[in-house]
N, C-alpha and C positions, 0 to 999 in steps of 0.2 A: 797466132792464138789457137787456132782448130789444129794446128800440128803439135801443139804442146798438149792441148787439150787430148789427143788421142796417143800419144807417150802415157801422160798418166794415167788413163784410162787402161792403157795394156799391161803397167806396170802393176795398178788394182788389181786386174782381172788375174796373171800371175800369183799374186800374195795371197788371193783368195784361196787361188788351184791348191797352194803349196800348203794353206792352214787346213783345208777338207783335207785332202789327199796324202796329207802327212805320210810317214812309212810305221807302220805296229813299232813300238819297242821291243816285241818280242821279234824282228825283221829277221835275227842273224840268230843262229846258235848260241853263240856267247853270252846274248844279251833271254836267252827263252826262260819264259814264265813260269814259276814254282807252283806246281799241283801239288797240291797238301791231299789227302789219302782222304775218301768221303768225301769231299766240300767240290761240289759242284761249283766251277767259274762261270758268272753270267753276264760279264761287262767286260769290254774294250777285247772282245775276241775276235777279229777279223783279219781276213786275207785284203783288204782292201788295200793300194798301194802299198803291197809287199813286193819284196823282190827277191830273187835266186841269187844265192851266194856261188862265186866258184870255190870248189872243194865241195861243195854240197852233195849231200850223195843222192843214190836216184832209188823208186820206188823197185821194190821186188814184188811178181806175183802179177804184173799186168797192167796196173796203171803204165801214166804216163809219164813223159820228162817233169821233176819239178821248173814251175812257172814262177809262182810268187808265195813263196809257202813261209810259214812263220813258225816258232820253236816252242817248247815247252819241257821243263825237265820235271827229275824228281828222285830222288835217295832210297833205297832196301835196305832197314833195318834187320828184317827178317829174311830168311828163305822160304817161298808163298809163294802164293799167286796174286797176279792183279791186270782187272778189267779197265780201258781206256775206251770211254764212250762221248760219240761226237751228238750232240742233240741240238732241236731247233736249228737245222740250218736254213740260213732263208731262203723264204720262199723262188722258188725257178732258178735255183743254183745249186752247184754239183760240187762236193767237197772230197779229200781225197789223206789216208792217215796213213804212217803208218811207227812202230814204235821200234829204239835201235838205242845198241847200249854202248858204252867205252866214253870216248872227248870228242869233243869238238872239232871236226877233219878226222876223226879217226875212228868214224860209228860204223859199229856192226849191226845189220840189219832182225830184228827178230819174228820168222814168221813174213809172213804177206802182209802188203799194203791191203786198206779197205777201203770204201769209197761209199756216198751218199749222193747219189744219182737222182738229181731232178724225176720226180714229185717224191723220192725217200727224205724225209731233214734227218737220219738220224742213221750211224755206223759204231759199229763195234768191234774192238779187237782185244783177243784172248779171251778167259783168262791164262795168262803166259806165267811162265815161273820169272821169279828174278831172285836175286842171291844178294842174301845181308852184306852190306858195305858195297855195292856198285854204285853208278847212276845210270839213268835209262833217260833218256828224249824221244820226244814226241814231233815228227812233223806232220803242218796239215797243209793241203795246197788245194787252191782251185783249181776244179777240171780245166784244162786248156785254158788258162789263165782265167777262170771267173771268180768272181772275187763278191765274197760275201761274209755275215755274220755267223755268229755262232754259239753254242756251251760247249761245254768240255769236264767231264770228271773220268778222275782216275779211283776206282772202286776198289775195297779189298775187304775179305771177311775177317782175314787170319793176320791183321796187323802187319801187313807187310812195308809198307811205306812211311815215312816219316808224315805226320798227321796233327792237327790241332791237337792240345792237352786236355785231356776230359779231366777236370780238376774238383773234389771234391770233400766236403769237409765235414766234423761233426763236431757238438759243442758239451759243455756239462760247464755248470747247471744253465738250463734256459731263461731263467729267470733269478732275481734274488734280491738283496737292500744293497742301497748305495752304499759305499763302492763296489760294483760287482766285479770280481775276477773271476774270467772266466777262460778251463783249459778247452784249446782249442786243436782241433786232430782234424790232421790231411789224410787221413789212411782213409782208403777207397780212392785215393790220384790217382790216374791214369797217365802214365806221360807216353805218348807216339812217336818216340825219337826227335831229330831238334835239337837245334845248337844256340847257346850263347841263351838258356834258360831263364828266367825271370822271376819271383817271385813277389805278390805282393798283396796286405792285408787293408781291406777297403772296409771303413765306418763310415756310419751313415746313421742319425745326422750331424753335419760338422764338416764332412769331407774328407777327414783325417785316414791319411795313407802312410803302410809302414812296409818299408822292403824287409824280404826277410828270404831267409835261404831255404824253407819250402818245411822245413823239420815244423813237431808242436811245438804250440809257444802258446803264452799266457795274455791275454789281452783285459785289459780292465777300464771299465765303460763308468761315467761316472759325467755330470748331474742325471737324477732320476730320468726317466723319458722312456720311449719306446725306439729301438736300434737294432740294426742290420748291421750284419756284419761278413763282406766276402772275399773271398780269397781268388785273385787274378791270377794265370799264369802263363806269359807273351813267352813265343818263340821265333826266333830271329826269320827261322821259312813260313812259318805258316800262321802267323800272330796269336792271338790269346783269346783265352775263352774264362769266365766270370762262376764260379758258384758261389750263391747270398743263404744264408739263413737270415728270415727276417724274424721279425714278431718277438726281439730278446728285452723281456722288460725289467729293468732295473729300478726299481720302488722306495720309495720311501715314507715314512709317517707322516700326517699333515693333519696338525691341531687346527680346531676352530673353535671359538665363542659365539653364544648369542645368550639374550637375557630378557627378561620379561618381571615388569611389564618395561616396551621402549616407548616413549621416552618416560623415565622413572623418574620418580617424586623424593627429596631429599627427607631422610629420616623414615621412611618405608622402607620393607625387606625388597631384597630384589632377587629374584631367582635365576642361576647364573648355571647354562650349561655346555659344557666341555665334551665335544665331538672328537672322535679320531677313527682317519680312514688311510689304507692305503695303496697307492696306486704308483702310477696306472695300472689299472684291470685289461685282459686278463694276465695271470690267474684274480682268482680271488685268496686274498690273505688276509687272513683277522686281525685287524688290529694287537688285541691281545693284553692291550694299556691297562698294567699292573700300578701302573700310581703317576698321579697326577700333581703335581703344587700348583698352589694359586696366588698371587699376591695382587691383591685391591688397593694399595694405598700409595701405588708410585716409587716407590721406596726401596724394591729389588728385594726384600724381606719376603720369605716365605709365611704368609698368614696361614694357608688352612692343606691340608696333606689329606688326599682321599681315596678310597679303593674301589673297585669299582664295584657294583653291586654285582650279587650272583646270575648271571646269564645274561648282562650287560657290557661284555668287559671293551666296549667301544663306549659309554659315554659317562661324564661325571656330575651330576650335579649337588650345587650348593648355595645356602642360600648367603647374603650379607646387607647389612642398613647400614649405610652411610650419616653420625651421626648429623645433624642438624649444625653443631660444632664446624664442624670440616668445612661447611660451604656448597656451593654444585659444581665446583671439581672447576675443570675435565680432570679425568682419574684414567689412568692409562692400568688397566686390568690383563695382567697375565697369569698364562696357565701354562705350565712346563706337563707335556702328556710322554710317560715312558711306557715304549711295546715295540712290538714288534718294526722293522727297519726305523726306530725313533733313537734318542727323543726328539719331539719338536717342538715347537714353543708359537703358540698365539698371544695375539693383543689386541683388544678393543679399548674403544676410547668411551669412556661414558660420561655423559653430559647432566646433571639433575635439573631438575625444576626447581626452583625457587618455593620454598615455606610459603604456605598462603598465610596474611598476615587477617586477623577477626577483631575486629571493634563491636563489644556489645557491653552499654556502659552498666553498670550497677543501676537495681531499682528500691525506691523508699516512698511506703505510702502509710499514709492512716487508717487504720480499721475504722470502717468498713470496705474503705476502698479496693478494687480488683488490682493486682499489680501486673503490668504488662512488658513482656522480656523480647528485647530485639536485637538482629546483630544489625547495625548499621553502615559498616564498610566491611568488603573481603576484597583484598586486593594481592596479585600476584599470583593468580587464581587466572583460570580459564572457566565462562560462564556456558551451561548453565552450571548452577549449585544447590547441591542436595545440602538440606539440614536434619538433623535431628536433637530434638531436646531432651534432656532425660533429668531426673530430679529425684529425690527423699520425697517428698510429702505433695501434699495437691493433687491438683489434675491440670495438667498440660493442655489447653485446649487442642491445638492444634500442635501436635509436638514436630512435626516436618516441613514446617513454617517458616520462615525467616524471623518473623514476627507472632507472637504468640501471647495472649492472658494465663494467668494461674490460677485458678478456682480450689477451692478451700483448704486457703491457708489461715492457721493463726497468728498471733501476735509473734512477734520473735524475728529470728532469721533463720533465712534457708540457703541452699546453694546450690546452683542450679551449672550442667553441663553442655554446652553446643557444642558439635560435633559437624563439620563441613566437609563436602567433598564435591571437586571441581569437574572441570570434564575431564581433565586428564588421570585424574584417580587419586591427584594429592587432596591430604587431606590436613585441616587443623583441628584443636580443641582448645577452647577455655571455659572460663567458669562467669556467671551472672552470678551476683547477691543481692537477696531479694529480703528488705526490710520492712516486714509492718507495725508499726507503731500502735500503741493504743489507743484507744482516742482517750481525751482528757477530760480530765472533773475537776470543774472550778468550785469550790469552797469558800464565801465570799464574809466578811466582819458580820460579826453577831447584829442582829438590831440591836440600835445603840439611840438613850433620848439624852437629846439636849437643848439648852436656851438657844432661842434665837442668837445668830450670831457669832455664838460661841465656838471656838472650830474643835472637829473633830478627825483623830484620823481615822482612817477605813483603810484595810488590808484585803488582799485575795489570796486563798490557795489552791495552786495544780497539782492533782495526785494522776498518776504516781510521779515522782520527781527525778524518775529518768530521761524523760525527756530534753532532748536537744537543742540550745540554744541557738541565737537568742529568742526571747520568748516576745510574746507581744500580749498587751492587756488591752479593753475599750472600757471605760465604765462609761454606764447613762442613769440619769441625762450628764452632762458634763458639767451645767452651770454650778458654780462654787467651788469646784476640784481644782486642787493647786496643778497635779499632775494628772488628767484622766487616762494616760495610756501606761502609765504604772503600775505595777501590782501596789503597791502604798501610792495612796494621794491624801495629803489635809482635803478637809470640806467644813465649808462655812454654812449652815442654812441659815436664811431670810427667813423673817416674822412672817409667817403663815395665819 
């Protein structure tokens, strides 16, 4: 068991060595790392378990034999110059460059090697000329084999090198109504040389990507919103680089209702107004809403067609009463609003209150009597409730009463108005009629003599003979009357 147990254990210890200590990819010439022009390398740069290739060639100018050096290339579009600088080498370690052009086994060397000699991290070589369509490689080695990290940029002023794409773009119009088409220009690109070119148009938001072969083209953005829009373009040596115009807002008109009073009372006007904005801001754009239609009644019919008032031309208002007839709906209210990126179209939904419904019954008295006018139910109504009574003739006592006398009325009739209003604001009306009778005059048989015994009749008369039946009579005393509650009754009188 302790001998297998120390097999595996060396066999770990091995696979560890072998994952740290790995060899650079860039180990051999063949395989060396692409310096793109400006762009400083800051990762996976080191000498550390590298190794010397034979064929490799050897430094000129002083250094020493390479040890364990690792490669990097790079393409001359132009004829220039160009700087290759070694920085950050690490700490307590000695680095060692130098740059050489032709293939692989067959590098001619340019210039003297340079070197970054513990406590220097940093070496420079050129700026050296190099001639459009070569390539050139770059070796770096540790002194006597030490082996460290590093950066690495190949510098140029004059375009000499094949280099990331400075990609760059312009638009018209920046803004506008849905759908916006908008032409789009690459002029100001920059391309650095680079092969196997790319091009590609990135929207945002969406996500939406469209290759294209790098010419103007037209791109059209559409629901309203706020959009970016950039143009990417990857290069097979040196990848890709991103220019965005953001902030492109494509707008449109957005109607809205509201109405007053909410919640409305059926058979009262209701004043109903039609907003229009649009957006998104910025810019700001005026509306501009040259005409509006309205339809209240469900039915898709255009009811009322409006303009908008002078130095208003963002809202409409109108008013309309839902007959009593109709019911409280819901009533689905639309306003078609035309202007600027429109038309668009709003809907609210309106709900009515229910009719307050008033019981105040008819009043009939006798003169002299006071007549006294009440309503006695309101229902469908939200309390509390305001009254007011209003009338022709008398005096109202209390006319904001629910209940109220009338003082000085005469005989006749009159008609009287209540007027109710809820807490919601609906309101009703009807009418009291108020009758005072006159009082009556009984006019009773002339005195009349006769024998004992003998019968006689006796008659009554009520003036004035409008009065309303049925009527009722008493005579007194009663003894002897065939009918005392008659107007005619026989009567017998006893010997007196």
């Amino acid at each position: 068991m302790i001998k297998r147990y120390t097999r595996l254990t060396l066999l770990l210890l091995l696979f560890s060595f072998a994952k740290v200590f790995a060899q650079p990819a860039n180990d051999h010439c063949a395989g060396a790392t692409y310096l793109c022009g400006n762009n400083t390398l800051t990762v996976n740069n080191s000498t550390v378990a590298a190794t010397v290739d034979v064929g490799d060639p050897s430094f000129t100018g002083g250094c020493g034999a390479p040890t364990n050096n690792v490669w990097y290339t790079f393409n001359a579009i132009n004829t220039a110059t160009v700087t290759v600088t070694i920085t950050n080498v690490q700490a307590g370690h000695s680095l060692e460059m130098q740059v050489f052009q032709g293939t692989c086994g067959a590098l001619i060397p340019l210039g003297s090697c340079v070197s970054a000699i513990s406590p220097i991290t940093t070496a420079t070589t050129g700026p050296f000329a190099v001639t459009a369509g070569l390539t050139y490689y770059v070796m770096i080695d540790g002194v006597g084999g030490d082996q460290a990290t590093f950066n690495i940029t190949a510098s140029t002023s004059t375009d000499a090198i094949v280099a990331a794409p400075d990609p760059n773009i312009s638009i018209n119009p920046t803004s506008g109504c849905d759908t916006l088409c908008i032409d789009v220009s690459t002029s100001g690109t920059v391309l650095h040389g680079g092969t196997l070119i790319t091009y590609q148009w990135r929207i945002q938001p969406g996500n939406l990507t469209y290759t294209s072969s790098g010419a103007d083209t037209t791109i059209c953005l559409t629901p309203a919103g706020i959009y970016s829009i950039g143009l990417r373009i990857n290069t097979f040596e040196c990848g890709a680089k991103t220019s965005t115009i953001d902030d492109i807002a494509v707008q449109h008109l957005s109607a809205n209702i509201t109405y007053n009073p909410n919640p409305a009372c059926i058979g009262t006007p209701i004043d109903f107004l039609g907003q229009a904005t649009v957006g998104p801001t910025p810019p700001n754009t005026v509306p501009n809403a040259n005409l509006w239609e309205w339809n209240f009644e469900s039915d898709g019919v255009i009811d009322t067609t409006t303009f908008p008032p002078s130095g208003s031309p963002d809202t409409s208002g109108v008013t309309h009463t839902y007959p009593v007839a109709a019911g409280p709906g819901p009533f689905t209210v639309t306003m078609i609003a035309h202007g600027n990126c429109g038309p668009d179209t709003a809907t609210v939904i309106v709900n009515l209150l229910p009719q307050l419904h008033i019981i105040a019954p008819n009043v009939t008295v006798c003169d002299p009597a006071v007549p006294n006018m009440s309503v006695t139910s309101v229902t469908n109504g939200l309390a509390p409730f305001t009254y007011l009574w209003t009338g022709p003739n008398g005096t109202i006592v209390t006319p904001t009463a629910a209940s109220t006398d009338v003082t000085g009325l005469t005989v006749g009739r009159d008609t009287f108005n209540i007027h109710v209003v809820d807490a919601n604001g609906c309101t009703a009306d009807t009418t009291v009629i108020v009758i005072i009778n006159p009082k009556p005059i009984i006019t009773a048989h002339l005195d009349t003599t006769v024998c004992p015994y003998q019968p006689v009749t006796l008659w009554g008369v009520m003036t004035p003979l409008t009065f309303l039946g049925p009527l009722t009579f008493q005579w007194n005393p009663i003894t002897g009357l065939s009918q005392p509650t008659n107007d005619t009754t026989n009567a017998v009188v006893a010997n007196t």
